[in-house]
N, C-alpha and C positions, 0 to 999 in steps of 0.2 A: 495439978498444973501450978506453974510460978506466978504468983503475982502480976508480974511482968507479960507473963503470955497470956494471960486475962485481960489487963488493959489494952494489949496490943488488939485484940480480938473483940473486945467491946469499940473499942475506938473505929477498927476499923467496920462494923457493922453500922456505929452510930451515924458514921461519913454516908454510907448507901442508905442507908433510909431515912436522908432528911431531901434527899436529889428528888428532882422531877421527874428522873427518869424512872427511879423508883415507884416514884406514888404513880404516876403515869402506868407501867406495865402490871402493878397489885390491881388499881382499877379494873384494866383491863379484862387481867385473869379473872377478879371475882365474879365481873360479870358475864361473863362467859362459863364460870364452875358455877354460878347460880341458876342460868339457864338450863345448864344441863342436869340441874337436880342433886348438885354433890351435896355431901353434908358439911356444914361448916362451911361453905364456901370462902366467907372472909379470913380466916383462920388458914385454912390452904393454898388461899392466892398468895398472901405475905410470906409463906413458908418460902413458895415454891418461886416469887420474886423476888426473894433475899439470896436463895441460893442458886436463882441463874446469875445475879449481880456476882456472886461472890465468883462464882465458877467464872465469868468473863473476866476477872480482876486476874486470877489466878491465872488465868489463859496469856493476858496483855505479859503479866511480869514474865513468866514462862518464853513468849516470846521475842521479848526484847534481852531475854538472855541469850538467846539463839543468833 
């Protein structure tokens, strides 16, 4: 990858996980994937709240091109 589509890509992650809404559904999930006994819990919430953030971004610009 270009340079250019790395900082594009860092920048845009660093924007989602500084928000409340962020830290806010990571909580959530881990304590919910800790209850349930997953492994790593903290590590899978982050995973799995960074990439519904990103997927809803993608969804927004998606449809405001529509």
């Amino acid at each position: 990858m270009h340079s250019d589509t790395w900082r594009l890509m860092v920048s845009k992650v660093s924007a989602i996980c500084v928000t409340g809404q962020f830290k806010r559904l990571q909580g959530d999930l881990e304590e919910l994937y800790r209850r349930a006994g997953m492994p790593q819990p903290a590590v899978q919430a982050y995973e799995d709240a960074l990439l519904s953030m990103l997927a809803d971004g993608d969804e927004a610009v998606t449809n405001q091109q529509h």
